[in-house]
C-alpha positions in Angstrom: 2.2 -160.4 -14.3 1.0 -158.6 -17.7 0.3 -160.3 -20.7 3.1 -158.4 -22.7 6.4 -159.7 -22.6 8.3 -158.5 -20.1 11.8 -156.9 -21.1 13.9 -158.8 -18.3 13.4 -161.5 -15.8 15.4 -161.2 -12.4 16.4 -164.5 -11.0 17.4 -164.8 -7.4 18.2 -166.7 -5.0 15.5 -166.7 -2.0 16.3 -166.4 1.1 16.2 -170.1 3.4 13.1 -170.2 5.7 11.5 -166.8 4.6 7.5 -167.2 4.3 7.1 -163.4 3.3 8.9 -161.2 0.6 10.5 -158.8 4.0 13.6 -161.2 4.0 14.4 -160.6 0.2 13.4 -156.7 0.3 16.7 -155.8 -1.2 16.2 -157.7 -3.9 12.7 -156.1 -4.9 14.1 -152.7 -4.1 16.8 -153.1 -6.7 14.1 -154.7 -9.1 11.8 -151.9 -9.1 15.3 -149.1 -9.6 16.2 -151.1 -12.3 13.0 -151.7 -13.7 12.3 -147.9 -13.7 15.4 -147.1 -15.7 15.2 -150.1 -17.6 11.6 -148.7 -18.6 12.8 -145.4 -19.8 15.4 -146.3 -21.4 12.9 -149.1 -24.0 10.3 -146.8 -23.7 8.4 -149.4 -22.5 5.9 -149.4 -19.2 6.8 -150.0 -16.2 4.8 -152.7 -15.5 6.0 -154.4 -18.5 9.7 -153.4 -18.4 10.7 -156.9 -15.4 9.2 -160.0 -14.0 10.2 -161.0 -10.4 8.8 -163.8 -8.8 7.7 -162.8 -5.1 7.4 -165.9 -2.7 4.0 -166.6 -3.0 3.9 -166.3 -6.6 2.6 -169.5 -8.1 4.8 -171.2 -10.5 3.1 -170.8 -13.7 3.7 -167.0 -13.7 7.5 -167.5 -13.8 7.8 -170.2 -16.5 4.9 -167.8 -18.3 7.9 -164.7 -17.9 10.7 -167.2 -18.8 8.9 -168.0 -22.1 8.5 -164.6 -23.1 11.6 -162.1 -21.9 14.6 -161.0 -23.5 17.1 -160.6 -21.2 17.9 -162.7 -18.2 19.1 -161.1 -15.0 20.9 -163.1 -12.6 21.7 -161.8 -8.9 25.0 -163.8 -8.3 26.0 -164.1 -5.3 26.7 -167.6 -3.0 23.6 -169.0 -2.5 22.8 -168.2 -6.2 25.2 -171.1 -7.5 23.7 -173.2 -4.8 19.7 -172.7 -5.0 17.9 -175.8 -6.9 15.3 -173.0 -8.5 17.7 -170.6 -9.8 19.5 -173.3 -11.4 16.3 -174.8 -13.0 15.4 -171.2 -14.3 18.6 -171.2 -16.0 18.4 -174.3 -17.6 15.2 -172.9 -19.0 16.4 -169.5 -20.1 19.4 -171.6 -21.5 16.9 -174.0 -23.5 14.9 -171.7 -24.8 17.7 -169.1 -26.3 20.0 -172.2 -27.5 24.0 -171.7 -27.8 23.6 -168.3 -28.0 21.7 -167.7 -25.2 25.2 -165.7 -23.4 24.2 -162.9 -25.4 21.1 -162.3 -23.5 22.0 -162.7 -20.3 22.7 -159.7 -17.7 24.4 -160.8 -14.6 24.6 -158.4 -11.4 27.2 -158.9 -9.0 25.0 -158.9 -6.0 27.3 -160.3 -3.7 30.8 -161.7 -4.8 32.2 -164.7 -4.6 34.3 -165.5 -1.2 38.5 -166.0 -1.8 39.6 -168.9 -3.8 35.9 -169.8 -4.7 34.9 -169.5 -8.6 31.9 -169.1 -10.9 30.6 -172.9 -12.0 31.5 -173.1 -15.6 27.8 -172.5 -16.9 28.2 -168.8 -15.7 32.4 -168.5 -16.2 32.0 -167.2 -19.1 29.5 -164.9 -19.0 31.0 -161.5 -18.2 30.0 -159.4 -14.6 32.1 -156.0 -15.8 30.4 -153.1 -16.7 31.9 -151.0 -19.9 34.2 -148.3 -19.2 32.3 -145.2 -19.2 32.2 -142.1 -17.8 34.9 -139.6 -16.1 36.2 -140.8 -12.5 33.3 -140.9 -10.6 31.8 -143.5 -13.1 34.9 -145.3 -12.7 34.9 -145.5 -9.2 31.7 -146.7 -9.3 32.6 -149.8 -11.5 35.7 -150.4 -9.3 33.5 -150.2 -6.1 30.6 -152.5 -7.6 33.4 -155.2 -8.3 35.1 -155.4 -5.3 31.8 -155.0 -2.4 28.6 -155.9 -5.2 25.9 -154.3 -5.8 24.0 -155.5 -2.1 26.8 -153.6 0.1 26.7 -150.5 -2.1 22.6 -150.2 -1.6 23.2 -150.5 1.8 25.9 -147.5 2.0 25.5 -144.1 2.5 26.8 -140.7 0.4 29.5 -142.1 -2.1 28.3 -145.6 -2.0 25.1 -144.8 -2.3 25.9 -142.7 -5.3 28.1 -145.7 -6.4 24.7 -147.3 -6.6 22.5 -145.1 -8.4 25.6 -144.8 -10.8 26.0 -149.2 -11.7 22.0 -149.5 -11.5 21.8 -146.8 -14.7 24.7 -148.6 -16.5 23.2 -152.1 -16.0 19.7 -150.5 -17.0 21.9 -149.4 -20.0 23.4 -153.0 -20.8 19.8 -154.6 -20.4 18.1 -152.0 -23.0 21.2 -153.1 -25.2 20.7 -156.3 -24.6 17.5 -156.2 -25.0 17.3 -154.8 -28.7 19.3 -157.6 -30.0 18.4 -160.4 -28.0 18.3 -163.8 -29.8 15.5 -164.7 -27.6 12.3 -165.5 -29.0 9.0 -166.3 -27.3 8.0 -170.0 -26.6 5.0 -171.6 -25.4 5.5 -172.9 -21.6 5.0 -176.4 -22.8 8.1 -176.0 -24.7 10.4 -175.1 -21.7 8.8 -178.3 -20.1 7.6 -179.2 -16.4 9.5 -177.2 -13.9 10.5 -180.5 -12.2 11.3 -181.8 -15.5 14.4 -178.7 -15.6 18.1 -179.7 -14.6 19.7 -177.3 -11.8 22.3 -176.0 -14.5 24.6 -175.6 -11.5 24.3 -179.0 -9.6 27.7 -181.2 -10.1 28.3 -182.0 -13.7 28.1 -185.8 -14.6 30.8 -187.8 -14.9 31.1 -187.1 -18.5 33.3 -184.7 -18.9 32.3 -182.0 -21.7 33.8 -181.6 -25.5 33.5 -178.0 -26.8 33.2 -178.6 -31.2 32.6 -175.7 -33.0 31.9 -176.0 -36.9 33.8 -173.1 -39.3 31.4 -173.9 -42.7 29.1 -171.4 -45.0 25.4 -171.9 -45.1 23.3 -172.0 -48.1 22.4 -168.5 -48.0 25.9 -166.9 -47.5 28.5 -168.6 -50.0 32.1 -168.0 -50.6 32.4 -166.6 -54.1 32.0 -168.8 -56.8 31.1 -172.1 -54.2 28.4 -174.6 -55.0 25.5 -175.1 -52.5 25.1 -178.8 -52.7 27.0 -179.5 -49.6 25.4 -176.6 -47.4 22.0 -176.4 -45.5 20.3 -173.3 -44.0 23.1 -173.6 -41.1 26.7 -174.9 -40.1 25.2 -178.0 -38.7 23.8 -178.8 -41.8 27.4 -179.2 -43.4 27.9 -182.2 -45.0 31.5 -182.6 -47.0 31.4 -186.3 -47.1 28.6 -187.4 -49.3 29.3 -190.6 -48.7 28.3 -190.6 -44.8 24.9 -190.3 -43.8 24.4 -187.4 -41.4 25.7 -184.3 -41.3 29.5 -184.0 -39.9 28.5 -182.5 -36.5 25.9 -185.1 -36.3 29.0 -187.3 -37.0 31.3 -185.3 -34.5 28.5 -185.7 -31.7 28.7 -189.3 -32.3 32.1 -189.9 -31.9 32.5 -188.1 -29.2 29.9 -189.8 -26.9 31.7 -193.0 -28.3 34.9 -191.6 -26.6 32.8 -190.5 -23.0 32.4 -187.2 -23.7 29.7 -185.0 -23.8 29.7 -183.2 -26.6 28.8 -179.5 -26.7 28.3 -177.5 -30.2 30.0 -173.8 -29.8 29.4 -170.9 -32.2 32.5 -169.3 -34.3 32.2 -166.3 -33.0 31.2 -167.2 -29.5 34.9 -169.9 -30.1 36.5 -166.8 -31.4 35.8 -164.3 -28.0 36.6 -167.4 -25.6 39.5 -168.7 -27.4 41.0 -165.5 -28.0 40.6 -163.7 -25.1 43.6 -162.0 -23.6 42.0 -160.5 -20.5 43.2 -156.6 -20.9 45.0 -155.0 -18.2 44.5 -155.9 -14.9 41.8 -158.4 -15.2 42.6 -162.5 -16.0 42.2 -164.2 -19.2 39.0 -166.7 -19.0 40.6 -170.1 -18.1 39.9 -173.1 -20.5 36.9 -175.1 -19.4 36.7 -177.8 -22.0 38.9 -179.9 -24.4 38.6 -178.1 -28.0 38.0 -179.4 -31.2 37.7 -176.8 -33.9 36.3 -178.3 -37.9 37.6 -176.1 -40.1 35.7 -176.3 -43.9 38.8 -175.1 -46.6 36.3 -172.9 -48.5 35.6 -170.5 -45.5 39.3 -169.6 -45.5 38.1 -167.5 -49.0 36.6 -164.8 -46.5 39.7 -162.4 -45.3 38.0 -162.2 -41.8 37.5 -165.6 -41.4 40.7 -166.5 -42.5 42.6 -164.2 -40.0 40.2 -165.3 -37.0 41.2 -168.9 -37.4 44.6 -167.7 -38.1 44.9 -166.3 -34.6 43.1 -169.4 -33.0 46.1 -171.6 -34.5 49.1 -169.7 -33.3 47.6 -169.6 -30.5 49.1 -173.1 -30.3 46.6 -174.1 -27.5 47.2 -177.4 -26.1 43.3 -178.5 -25.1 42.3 -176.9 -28.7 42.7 -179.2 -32.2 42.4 -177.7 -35.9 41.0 -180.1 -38.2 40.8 -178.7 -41.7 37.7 -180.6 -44.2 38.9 -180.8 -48.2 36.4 -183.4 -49.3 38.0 -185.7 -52.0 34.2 -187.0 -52.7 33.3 -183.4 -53.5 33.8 -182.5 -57.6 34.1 -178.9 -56.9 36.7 -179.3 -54.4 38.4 -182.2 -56.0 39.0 -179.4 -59.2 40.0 -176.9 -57.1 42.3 -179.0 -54.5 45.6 -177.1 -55.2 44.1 -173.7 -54.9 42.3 -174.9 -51.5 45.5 -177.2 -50.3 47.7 -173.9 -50.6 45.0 -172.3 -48.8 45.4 -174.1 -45.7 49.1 -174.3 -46.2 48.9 -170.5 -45.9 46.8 -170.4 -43.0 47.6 -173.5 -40.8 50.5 -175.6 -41.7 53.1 -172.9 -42.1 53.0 -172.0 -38.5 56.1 -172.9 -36.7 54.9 -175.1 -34.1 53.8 -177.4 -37.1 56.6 -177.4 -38.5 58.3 -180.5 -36.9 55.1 -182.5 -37.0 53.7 -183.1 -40.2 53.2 -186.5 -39.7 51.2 -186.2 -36.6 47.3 -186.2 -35.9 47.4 -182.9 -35.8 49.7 -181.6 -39.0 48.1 -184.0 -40.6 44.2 -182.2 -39.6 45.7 -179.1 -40.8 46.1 -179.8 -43.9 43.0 -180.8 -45.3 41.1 -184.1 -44.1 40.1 -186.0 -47.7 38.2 -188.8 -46.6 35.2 -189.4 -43.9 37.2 -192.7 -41.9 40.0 -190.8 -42.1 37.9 -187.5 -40.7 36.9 -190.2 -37.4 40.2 -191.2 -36.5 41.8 -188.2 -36.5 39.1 -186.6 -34.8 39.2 -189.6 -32.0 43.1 -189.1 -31.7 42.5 -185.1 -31.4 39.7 -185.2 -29.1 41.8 -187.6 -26.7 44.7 -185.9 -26.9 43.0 -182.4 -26.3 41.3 -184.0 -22.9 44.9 -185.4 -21.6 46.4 -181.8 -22.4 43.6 -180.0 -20.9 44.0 -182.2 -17.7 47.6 -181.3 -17.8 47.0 -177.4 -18.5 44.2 -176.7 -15.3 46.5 -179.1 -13.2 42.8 -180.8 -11.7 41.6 -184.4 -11.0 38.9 -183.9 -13.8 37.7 -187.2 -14.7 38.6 -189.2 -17.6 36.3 -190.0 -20.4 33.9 -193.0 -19.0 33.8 -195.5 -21.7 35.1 -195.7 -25.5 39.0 -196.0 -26.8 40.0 -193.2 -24.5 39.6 -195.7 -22.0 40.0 -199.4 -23.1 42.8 -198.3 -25.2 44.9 -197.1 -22.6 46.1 -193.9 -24.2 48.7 -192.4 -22.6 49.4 -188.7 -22.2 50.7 -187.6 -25.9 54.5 -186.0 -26.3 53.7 -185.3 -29.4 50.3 -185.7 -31.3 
């Protein structure tokens, strides 16, 4: 391996039993055509543009390439999902990058999945299409690559072959994309931690099951006009409406929902906003909801037009697994003075909707228009977060199990008619 940082890192799955690299040959021979094209493309050497890990490589030179590429290159395919290593290397990727870490990842749809079998949800949604491009013959290409993968087409002749050449240049493409806006910044290899010390990101999750929040607040640095910066940190995490509470409110969302036996996960707006919102286009299926849904809204953000319309459009959505909770801080001065401006705000945006109409008195039409106080904030949140699980349950039709511990259980909710 070079010193430099290598543009991409090709993760794989190796192949049961094999002592030499001859078993995985296909693997390296698709490395080194993407690794040229990848190279031209960044203007980078060749020898600097990938990092595979051969079977005799020792396992400080892949932790060394993990903490230093941009893009991450998974080869899915069966045995993928199902290899201990793979899954530890994308735990790491995952660590290092953060919640954004989607953005720099570059799957390849080596072999596809067998009938009725699905990607686990840490890859589900992470896209494997290619961009339109092209006339026909790029077309055909795309539609060849996603119904044999990328391993069948190498292994054809004429068309396929062509087929080949044809996805190899377009995932080159995606990974010099990918690569020039990467949110991935080197780390030390101390910081992604002990190889043994890495969860297989695709082993069976715990019996937790997951809580997606996502926070909708200004930072600091980028105000809605004419807002004070007393409540605000240098991110949305740093939020803090209630000065009355210690913590910040997703440190007090995280808490109360390992209270209820979830595990809480923290989702980007925008990242929300793609998932949430997603309708699929023709012929393909819209992303299925993986995780109850609990969406804090801060009243002040609904100043910004595009903001505004986003959560707009995540509300009529009229999701069952997904909750709105709207934050208009009675503790805060600013907003105390400017509560009827705000209030008609989120009257505009949330409560006006039809499916809220009839339930103005419940957890949720009460979230939606404006949340005043902090104990009032945790038990609408725990009523929402229940209610989102039970709905979810209901909407995927699976045994998923219920929350662990906490009032979800001891309190014997039932599933909500109305919430």
């Amino acid at each position: 391996m070079t010193d430099s940082a290598p543009v991409f890192f090709l993760s794989y799955a190796r192949t049961p039993g094999a002592r030499r690299s001859d078993a995985d040959q296909p693997v390296f021979s698709f490395y080194e055509d993407l690794r040229e094209q990848v190279a031209i493309l960044t203007d980078v050497d060749a020898e600097g543009a990938g990092y595979v890990a051969h079977p005799d490589a020792p396992s400080d030179d892949w932790l060394s390439a993990l903490a230093a590429c941009r893009v991450f290159v998974p080869l899915y395919a069966p045995r993928y999902f199902t290899d201990p290593l793979s899954g530890r290397q994308w735990t790491a990727f995952k660590r290092r990058v953060g919640p954004d870490y989607g953005q720099a990842v570059v799957p390849v749809l080596w072999i596809p999945p067998t009938a009725g079998t699905t990607l686990p949800s840490a890859a589900v949604e992470i896209p494997t299409h290619l961009p339109h491009e092209g006339g026909e013959r790029e077309r055909r290409a795309q539609e060849r690559y996603a119904e044999s993968g990328l391993y069948r087409l190498r292994e054809m002749e004429d068309d396929d072959r062509r087929a080949y050449r044809q996805v190899v240049r377009l995932l080159a493409e995606r990974v010099a994309r990918t690569w020039a806006h990467s949110p991935a910044r080197p780390v030390s290899v101390g910081q992604l931690a002990d190889r043994r010390g890495l969860e297989d990101a695709f082993a069976p999750q715990p019996s937790n099951p997951t809580l997606r929040i996502t926070v909708v607040a200004p930072t600091a640095g980028r105000l809605p006009p004419g807002r004070e910066a007393a409540t605000y940190g240098p991110d949305t995490e740093s939020w803090r409406p209630y000065r009355t509470t210690p913590g910040t409110l997703t440190q007090q969302a995280f808490a109360l929902a390992r209270n209820l036996g979830f595990e809480p996960e923290l989702v980007p707006f925008e990242k929300a906003y793609e998932s949430i919102t997603y309708d699929g286009g023709p012929g393909r299926e819209p992303v299925r909801p993986i995780a109850p849904w609990v969406l804090v809204v801060d009243a002040w953000m609904l100043g910004d037009l595009r903001t505004e319309e986003q959560v707009r459009r995540i509300h009529r959505a009229n999701l069952p697994w997904l909750a709105v909770m709207a934050v208009l801080a009675e503790d805060d001065p600013q907003t105390l003075r400017d509560k009827a401006r705000l209030t008609e705000r989120l009257e505009k945006t949330l409560s006006r909707h039809p499916h809220l109409r009839g339930m103005r008195h419940t957890a949720r039409g009460t979230a939606a228009r404006g949340i005043g106080k902090a104990d009032v904030f945790a038990w609408l949140f725990a009523e929402l977060a229940k209610s989102c699980y039970l709905r979810y349950l209901d909407s995927i039709q699976d045994d998923s199990p219920r929350p662990s511990s906490g009032p979800a259980r001891s309190h014997g909710v039932r599933r909500p008619t109305s919430d």
